[in-house]
C-alpha positions in Angstrom: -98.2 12.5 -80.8 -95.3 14.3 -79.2 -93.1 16.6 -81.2 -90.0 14.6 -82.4 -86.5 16.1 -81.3 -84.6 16.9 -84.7 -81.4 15.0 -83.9 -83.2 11.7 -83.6 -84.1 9.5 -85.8 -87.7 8.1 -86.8 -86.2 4.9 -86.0 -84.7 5.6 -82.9 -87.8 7.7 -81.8 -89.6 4.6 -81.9 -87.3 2.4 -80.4 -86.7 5.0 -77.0 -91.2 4.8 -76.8 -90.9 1.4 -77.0 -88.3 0.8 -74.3 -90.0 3.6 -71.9 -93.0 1.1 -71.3 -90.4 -2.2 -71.3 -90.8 -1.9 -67.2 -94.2 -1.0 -67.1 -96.6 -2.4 -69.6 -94.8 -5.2 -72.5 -98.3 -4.9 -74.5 -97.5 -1.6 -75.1 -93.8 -2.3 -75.4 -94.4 -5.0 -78.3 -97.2 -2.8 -80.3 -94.4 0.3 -80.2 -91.5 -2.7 -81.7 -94.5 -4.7 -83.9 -95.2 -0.8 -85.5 -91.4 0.2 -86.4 -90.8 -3.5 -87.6 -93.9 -3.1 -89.9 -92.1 1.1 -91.2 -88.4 0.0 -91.4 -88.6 -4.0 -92.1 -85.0 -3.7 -93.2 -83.3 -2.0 -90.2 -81.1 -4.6 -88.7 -81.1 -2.4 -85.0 -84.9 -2.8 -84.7 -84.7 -6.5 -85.3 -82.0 -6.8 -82.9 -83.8 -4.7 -80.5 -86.7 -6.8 -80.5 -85.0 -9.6 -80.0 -82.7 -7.8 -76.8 -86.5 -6.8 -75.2 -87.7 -10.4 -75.3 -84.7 -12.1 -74.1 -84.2 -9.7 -71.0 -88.0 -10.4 -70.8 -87.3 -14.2 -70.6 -90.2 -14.6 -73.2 -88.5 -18.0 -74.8 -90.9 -18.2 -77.6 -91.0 -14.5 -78.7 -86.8 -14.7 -78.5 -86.9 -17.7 -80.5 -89.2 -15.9 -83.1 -86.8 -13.0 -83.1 -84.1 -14.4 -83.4 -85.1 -17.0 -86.3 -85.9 -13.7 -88.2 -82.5 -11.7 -87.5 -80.5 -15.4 -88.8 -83.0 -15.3 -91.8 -82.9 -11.6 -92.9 -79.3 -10.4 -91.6 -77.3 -13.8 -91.7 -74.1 -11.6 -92.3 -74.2 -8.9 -88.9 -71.5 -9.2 -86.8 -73.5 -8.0 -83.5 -75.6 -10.9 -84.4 -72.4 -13.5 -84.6 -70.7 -12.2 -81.7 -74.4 -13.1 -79.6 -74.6 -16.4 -81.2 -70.7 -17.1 -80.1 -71.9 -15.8 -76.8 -74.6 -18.5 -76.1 -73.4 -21.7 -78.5 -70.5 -23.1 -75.8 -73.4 -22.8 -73.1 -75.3 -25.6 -75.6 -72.4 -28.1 -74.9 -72.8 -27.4 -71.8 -73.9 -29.5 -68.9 -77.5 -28.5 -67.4 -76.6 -28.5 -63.7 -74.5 -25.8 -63.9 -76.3 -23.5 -65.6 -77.4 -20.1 -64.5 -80.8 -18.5 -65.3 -79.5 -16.9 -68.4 -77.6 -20.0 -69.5 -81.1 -21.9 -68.9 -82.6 -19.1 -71.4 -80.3 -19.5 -74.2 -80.7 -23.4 -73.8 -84.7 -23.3 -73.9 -84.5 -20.4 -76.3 -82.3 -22.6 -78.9 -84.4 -25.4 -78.7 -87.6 -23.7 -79.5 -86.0 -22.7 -82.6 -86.9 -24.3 -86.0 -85.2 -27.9 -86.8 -83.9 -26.5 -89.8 -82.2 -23.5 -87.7 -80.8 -25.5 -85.4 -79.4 -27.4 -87.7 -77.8 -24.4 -89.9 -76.6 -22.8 -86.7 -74.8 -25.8 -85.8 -73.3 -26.6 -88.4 -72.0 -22.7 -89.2 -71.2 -22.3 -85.9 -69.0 -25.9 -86.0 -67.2 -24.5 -89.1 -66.5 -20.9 -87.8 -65.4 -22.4 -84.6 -61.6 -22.0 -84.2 -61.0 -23.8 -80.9 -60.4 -27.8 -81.6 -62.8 -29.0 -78.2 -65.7 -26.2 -79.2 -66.1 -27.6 -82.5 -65.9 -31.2 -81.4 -68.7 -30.8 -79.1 -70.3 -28.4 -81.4 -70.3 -31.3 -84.4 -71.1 -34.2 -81.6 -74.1 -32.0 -80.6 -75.2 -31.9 -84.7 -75.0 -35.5 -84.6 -76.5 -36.1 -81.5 -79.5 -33.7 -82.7 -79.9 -34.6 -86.1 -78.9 -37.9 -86.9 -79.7 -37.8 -90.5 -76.3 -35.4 -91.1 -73.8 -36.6 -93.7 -71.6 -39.7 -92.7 -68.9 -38.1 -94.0 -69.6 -35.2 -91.1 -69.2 -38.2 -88.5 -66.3 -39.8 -90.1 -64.4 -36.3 -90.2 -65.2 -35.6 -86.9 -63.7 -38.7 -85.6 -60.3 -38.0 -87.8 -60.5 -34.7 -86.2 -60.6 -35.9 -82.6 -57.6 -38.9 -83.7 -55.8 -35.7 -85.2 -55.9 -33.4 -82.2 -55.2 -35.7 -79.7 -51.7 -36.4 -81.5 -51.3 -32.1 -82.8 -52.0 -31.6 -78.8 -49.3 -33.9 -77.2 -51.1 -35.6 -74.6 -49.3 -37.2 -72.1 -51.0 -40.8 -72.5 -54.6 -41.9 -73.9 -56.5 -40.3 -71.1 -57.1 -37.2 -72.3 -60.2 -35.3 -73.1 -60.1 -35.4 -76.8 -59.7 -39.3 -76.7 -62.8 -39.6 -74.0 -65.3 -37.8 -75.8 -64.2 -39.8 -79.0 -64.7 -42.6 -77.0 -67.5 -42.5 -74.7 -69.6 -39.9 -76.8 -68.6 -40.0 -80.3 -68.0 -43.6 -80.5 -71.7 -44.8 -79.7 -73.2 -42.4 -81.9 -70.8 -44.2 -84.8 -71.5 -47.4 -83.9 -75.3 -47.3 -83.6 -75.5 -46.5 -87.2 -74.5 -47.8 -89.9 -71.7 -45.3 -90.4 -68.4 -47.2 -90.3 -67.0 -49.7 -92.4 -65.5 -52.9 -90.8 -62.1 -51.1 -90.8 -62.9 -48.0 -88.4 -65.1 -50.3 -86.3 -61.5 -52.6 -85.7 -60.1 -48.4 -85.4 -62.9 -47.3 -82.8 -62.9 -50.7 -81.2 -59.0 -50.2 -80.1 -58.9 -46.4 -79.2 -62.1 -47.7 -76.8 -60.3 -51.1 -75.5 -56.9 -49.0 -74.8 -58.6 -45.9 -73.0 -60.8 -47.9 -70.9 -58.0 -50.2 -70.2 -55.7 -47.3 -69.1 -57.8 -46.1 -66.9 -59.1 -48.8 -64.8 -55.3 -50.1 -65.2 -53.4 -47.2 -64.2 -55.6 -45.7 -61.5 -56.4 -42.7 -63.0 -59.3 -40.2 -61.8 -59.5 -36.7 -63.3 -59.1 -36.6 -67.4 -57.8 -32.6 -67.2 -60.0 -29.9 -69.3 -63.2 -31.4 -69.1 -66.2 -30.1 -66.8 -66.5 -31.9 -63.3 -69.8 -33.3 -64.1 -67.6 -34.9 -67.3 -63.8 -35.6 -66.3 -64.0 -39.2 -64.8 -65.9 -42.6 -65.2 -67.3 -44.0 -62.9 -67.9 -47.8 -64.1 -64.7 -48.1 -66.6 -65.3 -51.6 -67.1 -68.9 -52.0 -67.3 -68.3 -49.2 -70.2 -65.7 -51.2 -71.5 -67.9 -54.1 -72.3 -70.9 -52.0 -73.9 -68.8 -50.4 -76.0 -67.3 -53.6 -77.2 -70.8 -55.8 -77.3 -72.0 -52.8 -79.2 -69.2 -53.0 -82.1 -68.9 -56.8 -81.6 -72.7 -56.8 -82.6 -71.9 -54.9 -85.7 -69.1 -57.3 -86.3 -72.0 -60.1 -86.1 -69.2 -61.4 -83.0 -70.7 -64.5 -81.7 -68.4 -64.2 -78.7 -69.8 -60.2 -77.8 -72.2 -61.7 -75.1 -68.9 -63.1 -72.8 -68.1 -59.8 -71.7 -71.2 -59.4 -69.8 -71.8 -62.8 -68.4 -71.4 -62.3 -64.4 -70.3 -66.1 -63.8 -66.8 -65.8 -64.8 -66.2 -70.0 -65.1 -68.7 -69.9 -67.9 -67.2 -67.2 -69.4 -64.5 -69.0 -69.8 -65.7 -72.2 -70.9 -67.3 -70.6 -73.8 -63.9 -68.9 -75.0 -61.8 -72.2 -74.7 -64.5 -74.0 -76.5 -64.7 -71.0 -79.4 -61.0 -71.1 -79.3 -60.3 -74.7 -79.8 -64.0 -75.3 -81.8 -63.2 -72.7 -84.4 -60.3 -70.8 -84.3 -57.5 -73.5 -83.5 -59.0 -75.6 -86.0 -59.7 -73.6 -89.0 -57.0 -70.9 -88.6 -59.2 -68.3 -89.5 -57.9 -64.8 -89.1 -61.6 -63.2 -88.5 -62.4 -65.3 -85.7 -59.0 -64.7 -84.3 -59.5 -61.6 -83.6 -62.5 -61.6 -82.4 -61.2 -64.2 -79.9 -58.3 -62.6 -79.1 -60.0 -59.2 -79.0 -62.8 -60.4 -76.1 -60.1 -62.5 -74.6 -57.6 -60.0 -74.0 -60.2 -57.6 -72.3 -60.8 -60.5 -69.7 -57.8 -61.6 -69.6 -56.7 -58.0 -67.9 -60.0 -57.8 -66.4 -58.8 -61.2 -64.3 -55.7 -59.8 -63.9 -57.0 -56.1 -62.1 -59.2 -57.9 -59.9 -56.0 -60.1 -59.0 -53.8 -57.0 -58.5 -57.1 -55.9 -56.5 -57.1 -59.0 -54.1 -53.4 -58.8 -53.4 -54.1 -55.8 -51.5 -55.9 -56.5 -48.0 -58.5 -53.4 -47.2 -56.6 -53.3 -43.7 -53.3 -52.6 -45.3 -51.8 -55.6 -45.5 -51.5 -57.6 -48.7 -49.9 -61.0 -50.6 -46.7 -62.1 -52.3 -46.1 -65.2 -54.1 -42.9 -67.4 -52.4 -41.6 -70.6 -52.5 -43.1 -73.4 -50.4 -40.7 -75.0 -47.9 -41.2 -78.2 -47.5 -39.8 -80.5 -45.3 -37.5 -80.2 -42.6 -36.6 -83.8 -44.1 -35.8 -82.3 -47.9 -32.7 -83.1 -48.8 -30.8 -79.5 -50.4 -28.7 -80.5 -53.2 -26.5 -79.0 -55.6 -28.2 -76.1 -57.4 -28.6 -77.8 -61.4 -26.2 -75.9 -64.1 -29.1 -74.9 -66.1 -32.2 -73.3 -64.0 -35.2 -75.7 -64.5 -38.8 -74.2 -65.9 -41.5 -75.0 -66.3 -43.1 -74.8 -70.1 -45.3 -71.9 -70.7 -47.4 -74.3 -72.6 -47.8 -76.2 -69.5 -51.1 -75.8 -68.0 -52.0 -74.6 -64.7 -51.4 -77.6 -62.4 -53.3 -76.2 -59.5 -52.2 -78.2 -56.9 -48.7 -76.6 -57.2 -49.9 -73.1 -55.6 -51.6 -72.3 -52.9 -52.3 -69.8 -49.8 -51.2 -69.3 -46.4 -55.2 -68.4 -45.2 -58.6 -69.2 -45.6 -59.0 -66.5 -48.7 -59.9 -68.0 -52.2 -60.1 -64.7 -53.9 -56.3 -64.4 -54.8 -55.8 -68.1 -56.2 -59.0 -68.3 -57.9 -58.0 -64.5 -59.8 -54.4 -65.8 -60.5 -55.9 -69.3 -62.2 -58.3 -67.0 -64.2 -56.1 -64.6 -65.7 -53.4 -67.6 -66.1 -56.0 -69.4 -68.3 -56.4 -66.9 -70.9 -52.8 -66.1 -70.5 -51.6 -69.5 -72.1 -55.0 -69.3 -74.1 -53.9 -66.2 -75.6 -49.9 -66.2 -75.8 -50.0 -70.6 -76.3 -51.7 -70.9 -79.8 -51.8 -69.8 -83.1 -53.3 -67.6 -84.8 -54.2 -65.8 -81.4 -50.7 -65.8 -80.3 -49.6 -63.7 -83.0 -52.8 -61.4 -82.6 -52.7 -60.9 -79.3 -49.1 -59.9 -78.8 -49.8 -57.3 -81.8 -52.5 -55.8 -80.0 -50.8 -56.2 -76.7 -48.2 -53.8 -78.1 -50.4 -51.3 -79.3 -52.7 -51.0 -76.5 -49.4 -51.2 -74.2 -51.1 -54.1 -72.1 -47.5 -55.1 -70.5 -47.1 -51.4 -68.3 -50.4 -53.0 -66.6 -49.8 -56.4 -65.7 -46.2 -56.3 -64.8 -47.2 -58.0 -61.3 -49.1 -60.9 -62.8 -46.0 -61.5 -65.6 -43.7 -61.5 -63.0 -45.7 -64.1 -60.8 -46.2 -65.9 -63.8 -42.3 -66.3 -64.3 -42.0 -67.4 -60.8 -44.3 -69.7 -61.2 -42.4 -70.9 -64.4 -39.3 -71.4 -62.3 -37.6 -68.7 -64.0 -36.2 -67.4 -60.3 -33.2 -65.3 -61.6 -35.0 -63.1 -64.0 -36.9 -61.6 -61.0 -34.2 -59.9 -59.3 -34.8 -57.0 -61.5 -38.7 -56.6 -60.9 -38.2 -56.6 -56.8 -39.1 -53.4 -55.4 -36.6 -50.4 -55.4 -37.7 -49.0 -52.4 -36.7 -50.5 -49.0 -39.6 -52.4 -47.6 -40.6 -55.9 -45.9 -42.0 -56.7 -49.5 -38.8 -56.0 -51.2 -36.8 -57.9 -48.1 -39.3 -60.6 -48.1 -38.8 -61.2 -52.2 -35.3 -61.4 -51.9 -35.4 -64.1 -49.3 -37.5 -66.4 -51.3 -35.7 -65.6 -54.6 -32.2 -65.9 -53.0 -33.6 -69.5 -51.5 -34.5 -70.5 -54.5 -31.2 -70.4 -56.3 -29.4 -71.6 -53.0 -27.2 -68.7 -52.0 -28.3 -69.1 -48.7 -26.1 -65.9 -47.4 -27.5 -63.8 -48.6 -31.0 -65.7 -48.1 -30.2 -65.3 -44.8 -29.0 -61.6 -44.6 -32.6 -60.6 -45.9 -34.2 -62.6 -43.2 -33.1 -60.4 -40.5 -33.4 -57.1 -42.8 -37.3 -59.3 -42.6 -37.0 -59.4 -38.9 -36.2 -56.0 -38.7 -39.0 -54.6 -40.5 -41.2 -56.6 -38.8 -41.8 -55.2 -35.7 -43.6 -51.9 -37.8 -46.0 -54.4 -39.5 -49.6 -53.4 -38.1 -51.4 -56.5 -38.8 -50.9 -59.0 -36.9 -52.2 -62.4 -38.8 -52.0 -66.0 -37.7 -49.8 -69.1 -37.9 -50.4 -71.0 -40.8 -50.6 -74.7 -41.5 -49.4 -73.9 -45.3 -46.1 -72.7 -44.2 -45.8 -75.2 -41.5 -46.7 -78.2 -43.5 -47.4 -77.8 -47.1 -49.2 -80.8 -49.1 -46.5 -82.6 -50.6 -47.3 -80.9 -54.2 -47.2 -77.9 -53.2 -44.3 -76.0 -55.0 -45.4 -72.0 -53.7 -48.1 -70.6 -51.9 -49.6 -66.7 -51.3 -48.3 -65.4 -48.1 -50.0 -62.6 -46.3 -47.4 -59.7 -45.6 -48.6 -60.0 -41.5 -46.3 -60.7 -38.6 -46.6 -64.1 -37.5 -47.1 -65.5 -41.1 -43.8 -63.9 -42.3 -42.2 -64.8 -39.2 -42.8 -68.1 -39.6 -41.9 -68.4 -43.1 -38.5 -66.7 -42.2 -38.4 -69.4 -39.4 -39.6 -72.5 -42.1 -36.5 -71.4 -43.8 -33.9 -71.3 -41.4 -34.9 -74.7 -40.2 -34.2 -76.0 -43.5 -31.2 -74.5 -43.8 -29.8 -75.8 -40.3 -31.4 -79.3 -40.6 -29.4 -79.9 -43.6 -26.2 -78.8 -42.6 -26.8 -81.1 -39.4 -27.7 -83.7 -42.0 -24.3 -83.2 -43.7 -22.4 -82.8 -40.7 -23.5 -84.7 -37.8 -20.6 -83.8 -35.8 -21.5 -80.2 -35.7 -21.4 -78.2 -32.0 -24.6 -79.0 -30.4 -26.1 -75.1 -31.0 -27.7 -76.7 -34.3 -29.2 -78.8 -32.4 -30.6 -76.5 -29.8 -31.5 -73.5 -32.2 -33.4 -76.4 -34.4 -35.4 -76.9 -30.7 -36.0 -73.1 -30.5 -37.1 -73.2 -34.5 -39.4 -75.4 -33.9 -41.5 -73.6 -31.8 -43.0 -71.7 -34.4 -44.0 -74.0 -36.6 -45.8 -76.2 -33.7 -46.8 -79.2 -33.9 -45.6 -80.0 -37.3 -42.1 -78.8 -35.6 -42.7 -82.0 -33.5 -41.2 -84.4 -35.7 -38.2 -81.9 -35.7 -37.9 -81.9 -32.1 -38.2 -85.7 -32.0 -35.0 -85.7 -34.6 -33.0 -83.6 -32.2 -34.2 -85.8 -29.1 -32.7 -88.6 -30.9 -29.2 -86.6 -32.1 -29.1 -85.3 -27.8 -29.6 -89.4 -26.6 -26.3 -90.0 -28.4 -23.9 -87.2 -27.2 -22.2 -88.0 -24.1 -23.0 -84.5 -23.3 -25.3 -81.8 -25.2 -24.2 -77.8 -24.4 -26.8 -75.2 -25.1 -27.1 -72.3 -22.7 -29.9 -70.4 -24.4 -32.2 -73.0 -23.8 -33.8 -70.7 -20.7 -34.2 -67.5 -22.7 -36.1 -69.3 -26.1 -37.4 -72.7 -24.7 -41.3 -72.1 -23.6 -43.3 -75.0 -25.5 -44.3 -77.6 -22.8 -43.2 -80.1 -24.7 -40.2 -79.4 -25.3 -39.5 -79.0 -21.3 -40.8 -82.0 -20.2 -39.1 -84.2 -22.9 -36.0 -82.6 -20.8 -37.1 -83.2 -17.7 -37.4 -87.0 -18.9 -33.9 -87.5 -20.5 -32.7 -85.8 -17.4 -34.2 -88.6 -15.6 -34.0 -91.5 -17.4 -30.8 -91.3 -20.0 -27.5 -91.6 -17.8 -25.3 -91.7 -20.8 -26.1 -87.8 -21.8 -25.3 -84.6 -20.2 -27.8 -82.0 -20.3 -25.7 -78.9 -19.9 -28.7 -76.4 -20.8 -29.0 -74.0 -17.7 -26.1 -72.2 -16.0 -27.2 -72.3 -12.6 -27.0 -76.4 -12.4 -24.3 -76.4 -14.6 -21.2 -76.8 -12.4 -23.2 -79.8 -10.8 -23.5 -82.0 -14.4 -20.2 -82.8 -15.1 -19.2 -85.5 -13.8 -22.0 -87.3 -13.2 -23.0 -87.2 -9.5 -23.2 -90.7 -8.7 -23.9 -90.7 -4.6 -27.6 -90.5 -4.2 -27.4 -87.6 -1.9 -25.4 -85.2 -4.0 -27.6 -86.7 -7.5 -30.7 -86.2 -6.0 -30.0 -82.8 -5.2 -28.6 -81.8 -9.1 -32.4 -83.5 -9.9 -34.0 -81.3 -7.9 -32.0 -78.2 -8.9 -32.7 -79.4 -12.5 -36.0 -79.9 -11.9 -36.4 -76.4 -10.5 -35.2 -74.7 -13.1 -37.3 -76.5 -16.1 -40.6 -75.6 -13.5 -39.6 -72.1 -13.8 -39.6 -73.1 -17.5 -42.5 -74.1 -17.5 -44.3 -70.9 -16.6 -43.3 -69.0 -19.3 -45.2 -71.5 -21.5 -47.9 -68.6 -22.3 -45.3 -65.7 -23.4 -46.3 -65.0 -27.3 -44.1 -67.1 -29.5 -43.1 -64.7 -31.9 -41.6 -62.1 -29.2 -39.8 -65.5 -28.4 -38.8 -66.0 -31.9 -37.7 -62.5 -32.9 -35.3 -62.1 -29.8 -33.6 -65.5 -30.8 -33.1 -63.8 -34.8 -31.5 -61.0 -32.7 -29.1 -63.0 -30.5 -27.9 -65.1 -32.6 -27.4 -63.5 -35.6 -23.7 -64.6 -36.1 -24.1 -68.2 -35.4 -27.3 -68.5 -37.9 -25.2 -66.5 -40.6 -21.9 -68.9 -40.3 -24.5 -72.1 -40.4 -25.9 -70.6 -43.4 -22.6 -69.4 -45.0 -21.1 -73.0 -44.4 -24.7 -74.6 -45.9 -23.9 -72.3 -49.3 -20.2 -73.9 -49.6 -20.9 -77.4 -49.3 -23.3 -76.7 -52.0 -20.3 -75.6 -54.3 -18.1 -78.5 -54.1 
């Protein structure tokens, strides 16, 4: 044995022998630490020192051994405490994105003794000073050892409720509220830990988070790790959680949520509703109605908000249908007329400008349980108190304001259209200012339409909605495109000239020609127009209309012309400039008359070949031209409505 130097320690002696072989041999390492254990069992810096040699030596079981001794023999060292508050956050801790040590303390805690774990947990949840370490630190306890105290569980959850108010968060999507939710919550719920009072508690903290966030479009819930700051199915979440408590609840409506055939889903809550809650009044099924059909009811109404958006950029807006041209304008009523919101969904009276089903079929969905929900007693009540507290109305502020639209209830929308200039906002104010007849400024939006048109990227088609609408129809879904918009704009002016024609049959022959122009666009339904104005030129001793060359291309328009030119001697067709000196008088020598014929007949030929230039480049020079004479026809159209 070598001599000992005098200023060391026995203890330390041993511990420098042991450490020289740490490198080099680890038996001999461990029979130099196993020997000054056995001399000083009560030296805290041996223990400790064993423990350091194992850990750095990876040795997870001898670690684990080590360090069950140092909690049991010196439970009150603060070396020891400030290692075990070194390695406890690493346990909360996702596994991905852990580095070698970090995987250490992991394995190395879980070869420790149940009953260690346990302690440390819970000692280390207590000592804890930071709110979101001991949350996780206490979820971890429960997660591990199920058995803990209830009371454990139900503090816990206060604590999360607590800190989410102390903390000031913003809104419910926060991190204290999502591990309440998503981790806490089904830990609670899959015992039998919570009376029927914190299962109604946990059931509308869960319904308003995952609400918010599928609702308001939220992503990243701030101070949580990457691996745990989002969700990635919020509504398939949403309906575990609430099958999970509605099963606790012994809910015979839990098993709607998941049914994938929405129209059976359906059919079951109307028949619960009117079965057994309508009829008995019972308070318990209410909200257990009214609980399930709210979370559909906004589940309808985000995929409806979904389908109003086109994936290439376009999207829809609910507008009046135009019927006609032969509807008759009258005096707007003193009292706006509504319809009920008891009144059911009379499908027929909406509809949609293309061949998509997606956004009617959403809207009459969420409309159902709407009335369902808001219709009825005792739901009514019920659902508009936990409409309130889960702040329901922030998300569905499109579909309410559709609804009221669809109610009639025109003038109440003003408010809701879009701040921001856009073809939407100019669009909404055309079919809300047509609909209480101040056809002005009806009018004045049109062009700001026209306007905005030309930066519309899609494109669309013509549709047979807008040019003839079923005779029920009372509003339709129009895709924000060019032509479809364009032809709306056109459906209205054409209403708005043919009844001021209707009024005042006398007026200058440009309603008569822009009516031609109009009905263009809304070909071949615009043929019964064009038939009317036919009629209205064969009675004129002579019809004026100058822009006939620059917006006249359909073929059928032109040779309708070239036949009254021919045939009807009592009417004047002054509609191109370069013949016109010839037309008035009537040449009646066959000489000089045959050669007005031919120069008329020239000039509709050249007509003729502009037949395939694109109507809506037609139709959006005409808005531009004659801007003034469409705004007096429309201005005059408003006044004869006021007397």
């Amino acid at each position: 044995m070598e001599p000992m130097e005098m200023s060391v320690t026995d203890e330390e002696y041993m511990m420098k022998k042991a450490k020289s072989f740490l490198e080099t041999d680890c038996y001999r390492c461990r029979s130099w630490l196993l020997t000054a254990k056995s001399m000083f069992p009560s030296n805290f810096g041996i223990h400790f020192e064993c423990y350091e040699i194992e850990k750095n030596l990876r040795c997870v079981q001898r670690a684990a051994r080590c360090f069950s001794c140092l909690l049991e023999d010196f439970p009150n060292e603060a070396i020891l405490w400030k290692e075990i508050e070194n390695f406890t956050p690493i346990l909360c801790m996702d596994t991905s994105s852990l580095s070698e040590e970090q995987t250490f303390f992991r394995k190395m805690f879980s070869a420790l003794p149940l009953t260690i774990q346990q302690k440390l947990l819970s000692v280390c949840a207590e000592r804890s000073e930071d709110t979101m370490e001991h949350c996780r630190l206490v979820l971890l306890l429960l997660n591990r050892f199920p058995q803990s105290s209830t009371e454990l569980a139900l503090k816990l959850m206060d604590t999360m409720i607590t800190a989410e108010k102390h903390n000031q968060c913003p809104n419910v999507i926060n991190c204290y509220r999502k591990i309440l939710v998503c981790d806490l919550g089904p830990l609670l719920v899959s015992t039998n830990t919570l009376s029927q009072k914190n299962l109604y508690k946990m059931l509308t903290k869960t319904t308003e988070f995952y609400i918010t966030y599928a609702m308001g479009g939220h992503s990243i819930i701030q101070n949580l790790p990457d691996t745990e700051n989002y969700i990635k199915t919020p509504w398939e979440d949403l309906f575990a959680s609430c099958e999970r408590i509605g099963k606790k609840l012994s809910w015979e409506l839990r098993s709607v949520l998941s049914q994938s055939d929405k129209r059976k889903a359906w059919k079951k809550v109307s028949s619960f509703a009117k079965k057994f809650v309508i009829a008995s009044n019972n308070s318990e099924l209410s909200k257990q109605l009214v609980f399930c059909g709210m979370i559909l009811f906004v589940r309808h109404v985000f995929d409806y908000n979904k389908s109003l958006k086109i994936e290439n950029g376009s999207e829809y807006l609910l507008v009046k249908a135009i019927k006609g041209p032969k509807v008759q304008i009258n005096k707007p009523p003193l009292k706006q007329a509504v319809l009920s919101i008891a009144t059911k969904l009379n499908e027929s009276l909406i509809g949609i400008t293309d061949e998509s089903s997606e956004v009617l079929d959403n809207f009459k969905m969420a409309f159902n349980y709407w009335e369902l929900l808001t219709n009825k007693e005792p739901m009514c009540t019920d659902y508009w108190k936990l409409s309130a507290q889960i702040k329901v109305d922030t998300f569905i502020g499109q579909f309410l304001n559709d609804i009221e639209f669809y109610q009639g209830k025109y003038k109440n929308l003003f408010k809701a259209v879009p701040v921001h200039e856009s073809i939407r906002k100019s669009l909404s104010l055309v079919t809300l200012y047509y609909c209480v007849q101040e056809f002005k400024k009806c009018t004045e939006h049109i062009f700001m339409v026209v306007e905005q048109i030309e930066n519309l990227s899609m494109y669309g088609s013509v549709s047979a909605e807008i040019a003839n609408p079923p005779e029920d129809r009372e509003m339709y879904f129009i895709q924000i495109a060019k032509l479809p918009v364009l032809q709306y704009c056109v459906k209205i002016m054409v209403q708005i000239l043919y009844n001021q024609l209707s009024n005042y049959p006398s007026t200058s022959d440009i309603l008569i020609g822009h009516l031609l122009v109009l009905s263009q666009m809304v070909w071949p339904e615009g043929k019964v127009i064009a038939e009317d104005m036919y009629n209205h030129i064969g009675k004129l001793p002579l019809f004026t209309y100058p822009q006939f060359s620059a917006y006249i291309t359909n073929i059928d328009i032109i040779e309708h012309f070239m036949a009254m030119f021919m045939e009807n001697d009592k009417c004047v067709l002054n509609v191109f400039p370069c013949v016109a000196s010839s037309l008035s008088p009537r040449i009646s020598t066959r000489g000089a008359g045959k050669g007005v014929k031919e120069e008329f007949r020239l000039a509709l030929k050249k007509q003729v070949s502009r037949w395939s230039e694109p109507i809506d480049e037609t139709m959006l020079l005409f808005f531009k031209n004659e801007r003034e004479s469409l705004m007096k026809t429309a201005t005059l159209m408003e006044k004869s409505l006021t007397f």
